[in-house]
C-alpha positions in Angstrom: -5.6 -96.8 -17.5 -5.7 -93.6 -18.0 -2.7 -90.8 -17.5 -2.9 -87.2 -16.6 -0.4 -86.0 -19.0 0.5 -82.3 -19.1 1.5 -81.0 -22.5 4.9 -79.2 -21.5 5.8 -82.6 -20.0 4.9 -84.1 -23.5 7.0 -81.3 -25.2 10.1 -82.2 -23.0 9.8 -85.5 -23.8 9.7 -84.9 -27.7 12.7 -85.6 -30.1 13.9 -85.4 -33.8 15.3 -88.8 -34.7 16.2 -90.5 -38.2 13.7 -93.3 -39.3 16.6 -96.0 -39.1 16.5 -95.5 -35.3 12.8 -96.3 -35.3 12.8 -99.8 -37.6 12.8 -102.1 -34.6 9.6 -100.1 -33.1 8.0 -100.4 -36.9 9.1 -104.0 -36.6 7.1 -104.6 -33.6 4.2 -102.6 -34.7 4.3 -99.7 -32.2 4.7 -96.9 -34.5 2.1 -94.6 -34.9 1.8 -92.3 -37.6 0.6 -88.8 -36.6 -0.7 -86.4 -39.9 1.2 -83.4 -40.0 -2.0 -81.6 -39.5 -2.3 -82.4 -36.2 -0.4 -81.2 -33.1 2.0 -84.3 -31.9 1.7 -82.8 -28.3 -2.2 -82.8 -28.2 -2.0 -86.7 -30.0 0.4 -87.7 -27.5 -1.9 -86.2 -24.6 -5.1 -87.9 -25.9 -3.6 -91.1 -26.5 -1.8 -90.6 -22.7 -5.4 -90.1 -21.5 -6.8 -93.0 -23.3 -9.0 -90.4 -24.9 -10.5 -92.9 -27.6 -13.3 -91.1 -29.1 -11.1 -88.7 -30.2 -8.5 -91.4 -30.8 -10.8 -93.4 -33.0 -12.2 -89.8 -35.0 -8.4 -89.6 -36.0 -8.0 -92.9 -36.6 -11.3 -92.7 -39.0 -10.2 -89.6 -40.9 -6.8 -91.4 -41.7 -4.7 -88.9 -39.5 -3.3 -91.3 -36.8 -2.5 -94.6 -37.5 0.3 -97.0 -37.8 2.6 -96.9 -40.2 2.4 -99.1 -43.8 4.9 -101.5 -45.2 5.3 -98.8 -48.3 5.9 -95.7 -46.4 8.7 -97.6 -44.1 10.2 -98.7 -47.3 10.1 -95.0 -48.6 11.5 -93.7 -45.4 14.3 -95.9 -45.6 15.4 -95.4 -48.7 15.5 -92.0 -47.6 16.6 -92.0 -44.0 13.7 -89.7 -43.0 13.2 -87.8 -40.0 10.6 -87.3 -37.8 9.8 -86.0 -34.0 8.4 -89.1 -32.2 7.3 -89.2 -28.3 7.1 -92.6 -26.7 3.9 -93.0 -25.1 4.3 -96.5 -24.3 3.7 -99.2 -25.2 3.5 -96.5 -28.8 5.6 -94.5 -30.1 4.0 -91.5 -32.0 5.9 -89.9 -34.9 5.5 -86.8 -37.1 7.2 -86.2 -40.2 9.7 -83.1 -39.6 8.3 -80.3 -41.4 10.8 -79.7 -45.0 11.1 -75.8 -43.5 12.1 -77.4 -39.7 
């Protein structure tokens, strides 16, 4: 089902949080990576709005995804941080910028 999702809801919604305090969502396969290219907000909104052809054009072009075995292992040895929005039953995460 699709939900009308406005993007300064989204924004209020978004956080910065450390990668160890997303392992159990990685664990249970509900992260989803979000290239730093695109705009979290406008991810968040399409995947809110069940929006899947441009959902799958993403997906295709290796810019939204979930997240591998081999970059969890690199973000934990480095306790990396990201901005994620729960979009259930997903959470989307975004690297944080090295200049944020």
């Amino acid at each position: 089902m699709a939900v009308d999702t406005d993007l300064s809801d989204l924004n209020r919604e978004t956080a910065r949080i450390r990668w160890r305090e997303l392992q159990t969502h990685f664990a249970a396969g509900r992260l989803v990576l979000v290239a730093r290219e695109l705009d979290l907000l406008q991810a968040a909104q399409a995947c809110a709005r069940d929006d899947s052809a441009q959902v799958a054009a993403w997906m295709h072009n290796g810019q939204l995804g979930p997240v591998s075995d081999d970059q969890a292992r690199q973000w934990q040895a480095e306790d990396a941080q990201f901005w994620a929005l729960v979009i259930k039953p997903w959470v989307l995460i975004q690297p944080v910028a090295e200049d944020s």
